[in-house]
C-alpha positions in Angstrom: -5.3 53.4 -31.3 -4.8 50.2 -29.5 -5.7 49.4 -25.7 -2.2 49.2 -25.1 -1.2 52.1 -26.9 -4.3 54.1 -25.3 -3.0 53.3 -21.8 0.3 54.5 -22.5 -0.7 57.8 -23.6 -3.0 58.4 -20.7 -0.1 57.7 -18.3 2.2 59.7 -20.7 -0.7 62.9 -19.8 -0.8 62.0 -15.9 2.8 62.7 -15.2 2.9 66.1 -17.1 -0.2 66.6 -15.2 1.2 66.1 -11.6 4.7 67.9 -13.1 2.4 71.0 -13.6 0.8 70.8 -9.8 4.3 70.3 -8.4 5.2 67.0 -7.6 9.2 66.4 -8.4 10.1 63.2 -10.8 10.2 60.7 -7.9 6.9 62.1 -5.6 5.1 61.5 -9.5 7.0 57.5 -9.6 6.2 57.1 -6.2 2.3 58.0 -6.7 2.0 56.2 -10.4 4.3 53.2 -9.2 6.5 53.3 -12.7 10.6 53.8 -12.6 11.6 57.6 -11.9 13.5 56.9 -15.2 10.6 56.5 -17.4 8.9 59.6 -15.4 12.1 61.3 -16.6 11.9 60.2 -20.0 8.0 61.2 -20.9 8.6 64.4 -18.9 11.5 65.4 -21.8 9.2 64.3 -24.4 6.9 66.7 -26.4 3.2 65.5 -27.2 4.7 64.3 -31.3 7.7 63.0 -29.8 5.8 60.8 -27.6 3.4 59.7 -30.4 6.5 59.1 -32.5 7.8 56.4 -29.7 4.5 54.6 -29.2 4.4 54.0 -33.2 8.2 53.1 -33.3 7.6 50.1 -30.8 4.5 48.6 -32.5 6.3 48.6 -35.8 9.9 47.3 -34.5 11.4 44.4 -36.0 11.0 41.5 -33.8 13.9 38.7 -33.3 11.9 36.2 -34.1 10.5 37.2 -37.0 12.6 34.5 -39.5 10.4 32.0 -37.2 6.9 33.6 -37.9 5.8 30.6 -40.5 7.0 28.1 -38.5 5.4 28.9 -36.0 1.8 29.5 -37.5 1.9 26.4 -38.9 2.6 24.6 -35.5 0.1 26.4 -34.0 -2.4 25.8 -36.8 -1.9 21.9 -36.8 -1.8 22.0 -32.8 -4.0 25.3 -31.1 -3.5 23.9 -27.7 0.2 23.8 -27.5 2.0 26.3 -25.0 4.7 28.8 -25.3 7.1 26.1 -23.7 6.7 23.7 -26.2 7.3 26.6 -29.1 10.3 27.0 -27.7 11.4 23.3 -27.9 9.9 22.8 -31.5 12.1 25.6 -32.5 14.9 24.3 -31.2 14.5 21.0 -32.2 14.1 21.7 -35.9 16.3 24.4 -36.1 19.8 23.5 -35.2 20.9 27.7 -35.4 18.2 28.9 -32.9 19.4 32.2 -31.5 19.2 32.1 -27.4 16.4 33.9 -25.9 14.8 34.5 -23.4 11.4 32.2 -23.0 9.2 35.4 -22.3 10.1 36.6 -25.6 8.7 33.2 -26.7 5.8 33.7 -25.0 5.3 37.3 -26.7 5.8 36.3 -30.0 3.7 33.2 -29.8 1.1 35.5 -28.3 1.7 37.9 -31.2 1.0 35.0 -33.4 -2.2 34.1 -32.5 -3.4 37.9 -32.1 -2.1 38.4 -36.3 -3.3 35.1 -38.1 -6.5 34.5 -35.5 -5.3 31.6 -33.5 -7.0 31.4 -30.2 -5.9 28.6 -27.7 -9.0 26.8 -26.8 -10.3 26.9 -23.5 -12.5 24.8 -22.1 -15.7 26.1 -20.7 -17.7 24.8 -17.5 -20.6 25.8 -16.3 -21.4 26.8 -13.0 -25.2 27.6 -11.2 -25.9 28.4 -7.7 -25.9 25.9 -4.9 -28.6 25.7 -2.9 -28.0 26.6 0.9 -27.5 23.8 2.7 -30.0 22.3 5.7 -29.1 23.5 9.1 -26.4 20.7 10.9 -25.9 19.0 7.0 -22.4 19.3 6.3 -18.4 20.4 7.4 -16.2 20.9 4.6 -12.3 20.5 5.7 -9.3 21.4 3.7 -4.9 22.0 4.4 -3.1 24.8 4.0 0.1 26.2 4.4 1.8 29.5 4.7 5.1 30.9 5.3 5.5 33.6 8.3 8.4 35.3 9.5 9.5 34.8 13.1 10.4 37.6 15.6 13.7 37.3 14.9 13.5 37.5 11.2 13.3 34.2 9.4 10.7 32.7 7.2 8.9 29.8 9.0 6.3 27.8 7.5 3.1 26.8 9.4 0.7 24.4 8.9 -3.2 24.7 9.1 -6.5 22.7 8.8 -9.8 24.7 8.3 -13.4 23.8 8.8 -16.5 25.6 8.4 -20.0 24.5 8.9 -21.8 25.1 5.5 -25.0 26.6 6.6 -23.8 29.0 8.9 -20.0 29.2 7.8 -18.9 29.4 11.2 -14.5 28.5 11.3 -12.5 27.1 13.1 -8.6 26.6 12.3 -5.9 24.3 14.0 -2.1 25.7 13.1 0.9 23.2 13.4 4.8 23.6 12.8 5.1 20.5 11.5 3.1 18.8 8.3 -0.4 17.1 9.6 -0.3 13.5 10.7 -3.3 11.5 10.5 -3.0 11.6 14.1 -2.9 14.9 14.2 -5.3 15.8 11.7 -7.7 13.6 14.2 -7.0 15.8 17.3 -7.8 18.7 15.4 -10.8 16.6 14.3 -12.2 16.6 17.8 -10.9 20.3 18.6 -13.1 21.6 15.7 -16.2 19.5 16.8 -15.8 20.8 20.4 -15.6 24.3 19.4 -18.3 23.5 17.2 -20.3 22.2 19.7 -21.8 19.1 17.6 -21.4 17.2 15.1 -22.7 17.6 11.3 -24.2 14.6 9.5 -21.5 14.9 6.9 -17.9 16.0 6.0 -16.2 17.3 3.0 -13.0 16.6 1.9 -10.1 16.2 -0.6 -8.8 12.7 -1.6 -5.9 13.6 0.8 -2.7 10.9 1.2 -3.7 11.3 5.2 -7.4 10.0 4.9 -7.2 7.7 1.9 -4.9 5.1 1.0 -5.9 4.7 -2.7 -8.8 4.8 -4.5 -9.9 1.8 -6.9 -12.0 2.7 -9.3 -14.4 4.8 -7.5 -13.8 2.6 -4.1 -12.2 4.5 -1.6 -9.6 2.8 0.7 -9.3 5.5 3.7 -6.3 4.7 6.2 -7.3 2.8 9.2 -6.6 5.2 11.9 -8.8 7.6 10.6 -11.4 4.8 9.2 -11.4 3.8 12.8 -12.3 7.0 14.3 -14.9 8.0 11.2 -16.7 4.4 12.7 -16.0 5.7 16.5 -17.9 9.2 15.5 -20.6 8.1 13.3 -19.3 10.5 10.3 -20.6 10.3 6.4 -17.6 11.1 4.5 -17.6 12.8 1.3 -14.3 12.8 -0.6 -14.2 15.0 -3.8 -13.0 13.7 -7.2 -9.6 14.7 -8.0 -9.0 18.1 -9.8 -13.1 19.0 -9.2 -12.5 21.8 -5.4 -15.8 23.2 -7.2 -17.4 21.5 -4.8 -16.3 22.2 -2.0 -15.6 25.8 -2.7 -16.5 27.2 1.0 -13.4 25.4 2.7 -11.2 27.0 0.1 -12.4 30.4 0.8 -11.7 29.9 4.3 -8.2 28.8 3.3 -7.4 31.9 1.5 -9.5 33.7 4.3 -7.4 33.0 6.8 -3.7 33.0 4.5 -4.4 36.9 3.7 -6.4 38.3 6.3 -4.9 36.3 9.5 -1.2 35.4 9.0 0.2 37.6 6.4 2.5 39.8 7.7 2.0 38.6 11.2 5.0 38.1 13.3 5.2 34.2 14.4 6.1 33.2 17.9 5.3 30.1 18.7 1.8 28.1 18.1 0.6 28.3 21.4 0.3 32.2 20.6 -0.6 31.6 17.2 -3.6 29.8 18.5 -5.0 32.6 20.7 -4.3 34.8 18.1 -6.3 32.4 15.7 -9.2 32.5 18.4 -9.6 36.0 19.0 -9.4 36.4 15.1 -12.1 34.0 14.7 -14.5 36.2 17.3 -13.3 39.1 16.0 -13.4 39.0 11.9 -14.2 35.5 11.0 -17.1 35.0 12.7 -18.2 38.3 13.8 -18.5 40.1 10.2 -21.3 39.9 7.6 -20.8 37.3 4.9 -21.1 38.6 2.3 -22.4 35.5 0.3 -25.1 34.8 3.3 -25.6 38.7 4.2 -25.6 36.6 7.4 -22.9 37.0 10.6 -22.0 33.7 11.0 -21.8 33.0 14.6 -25.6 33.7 14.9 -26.2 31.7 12.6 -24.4 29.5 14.1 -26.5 29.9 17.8 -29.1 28.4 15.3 -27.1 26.1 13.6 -25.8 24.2 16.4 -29.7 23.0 17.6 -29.2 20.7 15.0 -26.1 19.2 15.6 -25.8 16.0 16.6 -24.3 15.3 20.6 -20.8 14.7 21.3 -20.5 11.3 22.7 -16.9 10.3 24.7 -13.6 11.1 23.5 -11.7 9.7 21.1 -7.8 9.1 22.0 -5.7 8.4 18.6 -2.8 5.8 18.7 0.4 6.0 17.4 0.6 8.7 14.5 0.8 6.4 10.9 0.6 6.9 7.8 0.9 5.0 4.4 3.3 5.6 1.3 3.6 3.7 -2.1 7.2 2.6 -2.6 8.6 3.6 -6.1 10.6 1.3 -8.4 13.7 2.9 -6.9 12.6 1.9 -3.5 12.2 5.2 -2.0 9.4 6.7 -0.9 8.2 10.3 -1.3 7.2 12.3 1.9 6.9 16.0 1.8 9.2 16.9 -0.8 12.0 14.6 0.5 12.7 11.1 -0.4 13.5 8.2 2.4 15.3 4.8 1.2 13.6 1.6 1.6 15.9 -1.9 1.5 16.6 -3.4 -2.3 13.7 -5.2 -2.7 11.5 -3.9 -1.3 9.0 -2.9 -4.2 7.5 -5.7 -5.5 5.2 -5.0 -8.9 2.6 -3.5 -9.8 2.6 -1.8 -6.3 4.0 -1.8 -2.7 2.6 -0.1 0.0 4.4 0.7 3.3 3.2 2.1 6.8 5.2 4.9 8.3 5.1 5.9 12.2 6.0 8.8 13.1 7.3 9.6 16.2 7.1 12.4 18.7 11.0 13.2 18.4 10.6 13.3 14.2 11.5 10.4 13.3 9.6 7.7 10.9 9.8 4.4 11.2 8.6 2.0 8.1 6.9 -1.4 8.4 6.6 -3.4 5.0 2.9 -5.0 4.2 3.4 -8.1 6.6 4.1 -5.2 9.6 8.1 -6.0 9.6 10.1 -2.8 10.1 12.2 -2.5 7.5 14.1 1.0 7.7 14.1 4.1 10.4 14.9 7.8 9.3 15.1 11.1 10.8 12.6 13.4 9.3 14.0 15.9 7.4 12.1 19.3 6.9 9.8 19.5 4.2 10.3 20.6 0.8 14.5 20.0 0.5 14.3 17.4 -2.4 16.7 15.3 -0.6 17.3 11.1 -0.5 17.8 10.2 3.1 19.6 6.6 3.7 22.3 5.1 2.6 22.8 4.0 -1.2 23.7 0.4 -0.1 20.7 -0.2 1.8 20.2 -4.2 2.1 17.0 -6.2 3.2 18.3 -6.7 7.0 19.5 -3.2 7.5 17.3 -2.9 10.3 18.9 -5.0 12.2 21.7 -3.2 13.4 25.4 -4.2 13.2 26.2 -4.8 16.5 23.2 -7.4 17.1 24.0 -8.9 13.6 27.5 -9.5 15.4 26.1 -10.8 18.5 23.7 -13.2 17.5 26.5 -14.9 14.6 28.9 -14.5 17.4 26.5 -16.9 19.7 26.8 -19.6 17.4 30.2 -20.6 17.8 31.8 -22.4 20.8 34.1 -19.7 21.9 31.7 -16.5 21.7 34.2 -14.0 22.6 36.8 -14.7 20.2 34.6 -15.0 17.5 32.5 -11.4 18.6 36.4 -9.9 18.6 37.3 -11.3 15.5 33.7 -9.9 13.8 34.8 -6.4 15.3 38.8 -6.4 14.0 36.7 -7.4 10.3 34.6 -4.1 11.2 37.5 -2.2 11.6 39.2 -3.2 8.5 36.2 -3.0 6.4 33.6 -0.9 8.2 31.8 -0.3 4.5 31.3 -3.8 3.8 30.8 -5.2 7.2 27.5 -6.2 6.7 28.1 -8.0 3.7 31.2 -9.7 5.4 29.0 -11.1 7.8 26.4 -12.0 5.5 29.2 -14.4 4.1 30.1 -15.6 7.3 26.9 -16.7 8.1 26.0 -18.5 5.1 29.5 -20.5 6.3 27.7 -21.5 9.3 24.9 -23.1 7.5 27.0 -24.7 4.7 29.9 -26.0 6.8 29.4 -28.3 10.4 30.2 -26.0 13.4 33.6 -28.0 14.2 34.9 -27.2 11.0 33.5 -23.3 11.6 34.8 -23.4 14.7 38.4 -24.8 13.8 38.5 -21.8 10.9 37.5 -19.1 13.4 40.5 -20.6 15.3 42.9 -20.6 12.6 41.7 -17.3 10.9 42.1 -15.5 14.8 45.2 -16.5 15.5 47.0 -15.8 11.6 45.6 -12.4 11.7 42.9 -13.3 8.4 40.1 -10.9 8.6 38.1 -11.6 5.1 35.2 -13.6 5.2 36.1 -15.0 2.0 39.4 -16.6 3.0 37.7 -17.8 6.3 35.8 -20.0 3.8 38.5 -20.9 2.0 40.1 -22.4 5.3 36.9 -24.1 6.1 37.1 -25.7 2.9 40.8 -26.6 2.9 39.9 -28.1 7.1 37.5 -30.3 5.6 39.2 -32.0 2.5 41.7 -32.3 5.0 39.0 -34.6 7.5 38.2 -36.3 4.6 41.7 -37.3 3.6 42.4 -38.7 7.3 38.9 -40.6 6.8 40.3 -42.2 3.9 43.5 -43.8 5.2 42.0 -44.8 8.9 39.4 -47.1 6.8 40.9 -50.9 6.7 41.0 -52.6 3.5 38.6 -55.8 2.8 40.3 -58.3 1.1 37.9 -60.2 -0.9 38.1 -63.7 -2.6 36.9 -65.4 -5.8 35.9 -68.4 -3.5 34.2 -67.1 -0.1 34.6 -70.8 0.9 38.5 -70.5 0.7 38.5 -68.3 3.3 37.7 -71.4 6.0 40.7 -73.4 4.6 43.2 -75.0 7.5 46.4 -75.8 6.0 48.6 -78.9 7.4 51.3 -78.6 9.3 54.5 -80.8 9.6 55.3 -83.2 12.2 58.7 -82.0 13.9 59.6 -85.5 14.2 59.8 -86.6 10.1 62.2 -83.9 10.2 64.5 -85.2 12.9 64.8 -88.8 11.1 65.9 -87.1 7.8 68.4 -85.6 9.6 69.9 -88.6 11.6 
């Protein structure tokens, strides 16, 4: 009999039993946790019928049975492959697939494997012992984040940063209802220390977007706020390879630590309460209790520990709150599950990095690599999946309309007429008012101001408000001035002979004429 099958008839003998001391069909689901049907159904069955039923469902014809050789041989040729992509080969090459559900994929690939001897491979590490750490060696720090419900009955999700001193695996935690800053993860940087009471010659952490900017090749590139304070405190900074929280496996029981034995199912109020409530936790449990790795209680170990910590020195006051984001081809760039436009053109191959502040009131604003601002955005809450800004986004959207419109309104003579003229076009076509001006003042750099000016005039008082027929006025004003140019000009006469030119002719006496006539 099969382990399965063996289970089965176990539980099968543990309802009749509790049947027999009294317990009614749903007192026997309620203590087994199975459906009061099923309870129902093995309590009508005899011993043979039940034997009977448990045969019948290891022998049943299964629906994908026809598939069986197909897929054997994929699994043969490919041992690694996954349920998922079973259920696309089969699919793929077989145009009359029945629809089913992909668990009873996954049982029949399973089944596979278990008849022809198929195992997926698995890749084994191994793992020894570490060596307790030196009194005052090392912090580890890690993020984590876990959804509450509020006193009034909605899910909320909270924030948190751990750190524990390795030796003595004393805690300390910092809760926040907004994702971590760099800023922020700073201040909770010199919270920890404080409770702490020192600082450790090293710290532990993952290659986290808030403390590194990239990493090239084994050099890491840490963000310069929290560069600058790592160089204020005098830390040695450890950053684990990616996919490898082996080491650093202490922080990540504290994360879980404090996930199921703190907040779940505690009620949230507000994070000032949820940071007492952290504290008297930490003296409580945390700290108080036997580890059970050390056999130690961590806080005296910590009365030891913290001998050999090195002396905090000043204070350390963060700036504004940055971070750093690599703009996709798109130009968007991804923060906390939501994506924020950037203006076209923006990325620039084979990679663009921007700088994001972030404000006390939630909202970001992005600089571009020579520390321009280039976009501003509400912060949205985490997680939504959605594209904040608008789909026209241009490179001078930060400049908003109404200065665009004031400084092309200050370059023509009458300043007013042309700053009402820019806001009847703005009316007309609020969409495309940016582009409207756009044109507009390209006319000012391709025409002289008089003949701007004169098209302002004539487009004003006609009622024209397109930017393209303003142009076309310009350019009909100025063949115009070139036509009047042409007539004004006198016309040279010019000779064969230049000396011809200096020639007096003779003139008759009056007198010859008088004795002609007499």
């Amino acid at each position: 009999m099969r382990k399965k099958q063996t289970q089965k008839w176990i539980m099968y003998h543990e309802v009749h039993k509790q049947q027999r001391e009294g317990l009614k069909p749903t007192q026997i689901a309620r203590e087994l946790g199975i459906d009061r049907r099923t309870v129902k159904k093995y309590l009508s069955m005899s011993e043979d019928e039940y034997l009977t039923f448990i045969d019948n469902q290891l022998i049943r014809n299964k629906v994908l049975a026809p598939y069986e050789n197909f897929v054997r041989t994929r699994l043969e040729h490919c041992a690694d492959a996954s349920a998922a992509q079973i259920h696309d080969w089969l699919k793929e090459h077989h145009s009359d697939f029945i629809d089913v559900d992909s668990k009873t994929v996954f049982n029949f690939v399973l089944y596979v494997r278990g008849k022809f001897g198929i195992p997926k491979p698995f890749n084994h590490r191994d793992y020894e012992k570490v060596s307790e750490l030196p009194y005052g060696q090392q912090t580890q720090v890690d993020f984590g984040v876990q959804n509450m419900t509020t006193d009034e009955g909605k899910r909320k999700k909270i924030y948190f940063i751990c750190f524990v001193l390795s030796r003595s695996r004393q805690k300390y935690n910092v809760y926040s209802d907004r994702p971590f800053t760099t800023a922020k993860a700073i201040d909770a940087h010199e919270e920890a220390i404080e409770f702490f009471g020192g600082i450790t010659e090293y710290f532990v952490y993952d290659q986290d977007s808030l403390f590194l900017v990239d990493e090239n090749k084994g050099d890491l590139i840490m963000t310069e706020e929290f560069r600058k304070y790592a160089a204020y405190r005098g830390l040695k900074l450890h950053f684990c390879r990616k996919s490898d929280p082996q080491t650093k496996g202490k922080i990540e029981n504290v994360v879980k630590y404090t996930k199921y034995n703190f907040m779940r199912g505690r009620v949230f109020i507000d994070i000032p309460t949820l940071k007492g409530q952290s504290y008297a936790w930490l003296m409580r449990t945390a700290n108080a209790k036997v580890h059970s790795t050390t056999k130690k209680v961590p806080h005296k170990e910590w009365l030891i520990e913290k001998e050999f910590l090195k002396p905090i020195v000043g204070s350390f006051t963060s700036g504004p709150t940055y971070c750093t984001r690599d703009v996709r081809k798109d130009n968007v760039i991804s923060m906390n599950g939501n994506f924020y436009r950037v203006p076209r053109g923006t990325y620039k191959p084979p990679k663009t990095t921007v700088r994001i502040e972030i404000s006390d009131d939630n909202q970001m604003t992005i600089y571009n690599e020579s520390n321009k601002m280039i976009a501003t955005h509400p912060i949205y809450p985490p997680g939504q999946g959605q594209t904040i800004g608008r789909s026209n986004y241009r490179m001078e959207v930060s400049i908003r309309v109404e200065q665009f419109i004031d400084e092309l309104s200050s370059l023509f003579d009458d300043q007013e007429q042309a700053k009402a003229y820019f806001q009847r076009i703005r009316e007309d076509k609020p969409r495309y008012i940016r582009d409207q001006l756009q044109i507009i003042k390209k006319l000012t750099s391709d025409f002289n101001m008089e003949i701007a000016n004169q098209a302002l005039m004539f487009c004003a008082e006609n009622k024209i408000y397109r930017a393209t027929d303003m142009i076309s006025v310009a350019k009909s004003i100025q063949t115009r001035q070139s036509q009047d140019d042409t007539i004004k000009q006198p016309i040279e006469i010019k000779t064969i002979n230049q000396k011809a030119q200096k020639i007096i002719p003779e003139k008759s006496n009056i007198s010859d004429y008088q004795s002609l006539m007499n």
